[in-house]
N, C-alpha and C positions, 0 to 999 in steps of 0.2 A: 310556610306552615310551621316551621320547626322555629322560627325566630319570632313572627308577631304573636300566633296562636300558641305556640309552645308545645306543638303535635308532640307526640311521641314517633319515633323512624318508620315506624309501621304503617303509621298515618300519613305520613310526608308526604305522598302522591296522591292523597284525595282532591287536593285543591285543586291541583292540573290538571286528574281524570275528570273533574266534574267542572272544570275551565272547557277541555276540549271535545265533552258528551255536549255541554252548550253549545260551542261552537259549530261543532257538526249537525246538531239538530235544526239549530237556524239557519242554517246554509241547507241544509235538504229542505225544510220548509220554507225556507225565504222565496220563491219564486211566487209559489201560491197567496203568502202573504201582499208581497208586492201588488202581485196584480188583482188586488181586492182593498188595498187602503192606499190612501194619496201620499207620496213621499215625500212629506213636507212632513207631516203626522207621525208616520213609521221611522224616520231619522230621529225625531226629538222623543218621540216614545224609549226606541232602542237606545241614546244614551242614557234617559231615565231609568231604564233596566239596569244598564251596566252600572252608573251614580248608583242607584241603592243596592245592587250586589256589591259593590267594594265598600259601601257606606256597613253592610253586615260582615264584611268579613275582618273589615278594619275593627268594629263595634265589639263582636265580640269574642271572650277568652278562648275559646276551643275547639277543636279541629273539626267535631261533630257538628256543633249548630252553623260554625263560619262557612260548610262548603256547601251549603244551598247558596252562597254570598257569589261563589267561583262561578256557580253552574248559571246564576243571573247574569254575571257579567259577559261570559262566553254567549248568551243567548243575544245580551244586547250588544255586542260588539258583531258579531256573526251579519247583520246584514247592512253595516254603515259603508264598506266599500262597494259592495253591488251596487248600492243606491248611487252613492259618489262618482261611479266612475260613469255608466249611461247619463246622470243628472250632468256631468259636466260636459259632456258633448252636448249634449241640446241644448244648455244655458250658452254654449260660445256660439254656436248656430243664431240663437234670439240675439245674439250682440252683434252678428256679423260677420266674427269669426268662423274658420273653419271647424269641425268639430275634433278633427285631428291634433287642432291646438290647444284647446280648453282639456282634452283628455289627456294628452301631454303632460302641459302646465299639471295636471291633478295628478297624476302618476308622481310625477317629478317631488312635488310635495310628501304624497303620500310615501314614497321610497325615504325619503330623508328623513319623516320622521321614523318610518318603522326600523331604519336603519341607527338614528341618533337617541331614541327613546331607550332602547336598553342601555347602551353608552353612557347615556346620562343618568339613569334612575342608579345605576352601581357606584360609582363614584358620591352620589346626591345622597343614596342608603346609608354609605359609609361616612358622610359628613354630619346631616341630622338624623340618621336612623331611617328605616326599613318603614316604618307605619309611617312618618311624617311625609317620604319619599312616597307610597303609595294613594296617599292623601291627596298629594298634588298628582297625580295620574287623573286619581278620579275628579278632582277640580280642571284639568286639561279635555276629556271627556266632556264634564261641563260645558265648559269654553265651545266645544265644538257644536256640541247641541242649541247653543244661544247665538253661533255664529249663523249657523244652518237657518235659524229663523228668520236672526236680520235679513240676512242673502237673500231668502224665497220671498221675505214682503217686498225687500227693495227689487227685486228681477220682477213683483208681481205676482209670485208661484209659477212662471211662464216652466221650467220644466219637470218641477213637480206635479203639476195636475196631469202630464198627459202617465196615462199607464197602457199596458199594453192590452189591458183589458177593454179602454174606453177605445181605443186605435184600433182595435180588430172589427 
């Protein structure tokens, strides 16, 4: 806040308070969502969320308009590992695999990058700057949304369409 937006100190933690009021409120409602949209839909929606909150907050000058930008991202990031982690047990089940392994493999992933992602965006800040470095987050985000699509045409949507709504 203090180096893209140019907040003033006072303001420094709107971005993160309204990062982590997103976060927590799509993880309290994520469950109810889940089990009323196909997760094929709600994964490529939720990155659209998070893309156009950091598309606002990167956009624009000030601390006031950019943190509805934070509280978008937090909402669309808030249910891409719920979805991730049951969608990859039942996509290794459809292949054959146990599901203990496909959740594995997902973890295993999923740890590296939340582990290497800060790692690298500090280092990548201090080379081309803080906005071009968050740029490429939300172009990564991207990536992941347009992965998710491939994946679910080519599996089929085999474990995207089951919800717990249609199973019960």
């Amino acid at each position: 806040m203090s180096e893209v937006v140019k907040a003033s100190p006072s303001c420094t933690g709107l971005g993160y308070a309204a990062f982590a009021i997103g976060m927590a409120a799509g993880r309290v409602s994520g469950d109810w969502v889940r089990d009323r949209a196909a997760h094929r839909t709600l994964i490529v929606l939720s990155c659209a969320i998070c893309v156009a909150g950091l598309s606002i907050t990167l956009s624009l000058p000030t601390a006031g308009p950019s943190t509805p930008g934070f509280l978008m991202s937090g909402i669309g990031l808030s249910n891409v590992i719920p979805i991730m982690f049951p969608s990859a047990g039942k996509l290794s089940t459809a292949t054959g695999l146990p599901p203990s392994r496909g959740l594995a493999l997902t973890m295993c992933i999923a740890y590296v990058g939340l582990l290497a992602a800060p790692l690298a965006i500090g280092p990548l800040a201090e080379l081309i700057g803080l906005k071009p470095a968050l740029t490429m987050l939300a172009f990564s985000v991207f990536a992941i949304g347009c992965g998710w699509v491939i994946l679910s045409y080519r599996s089929g949507g085999v474990p995207w369409e089951i919800s717990r709504a249609r199973v019960a």
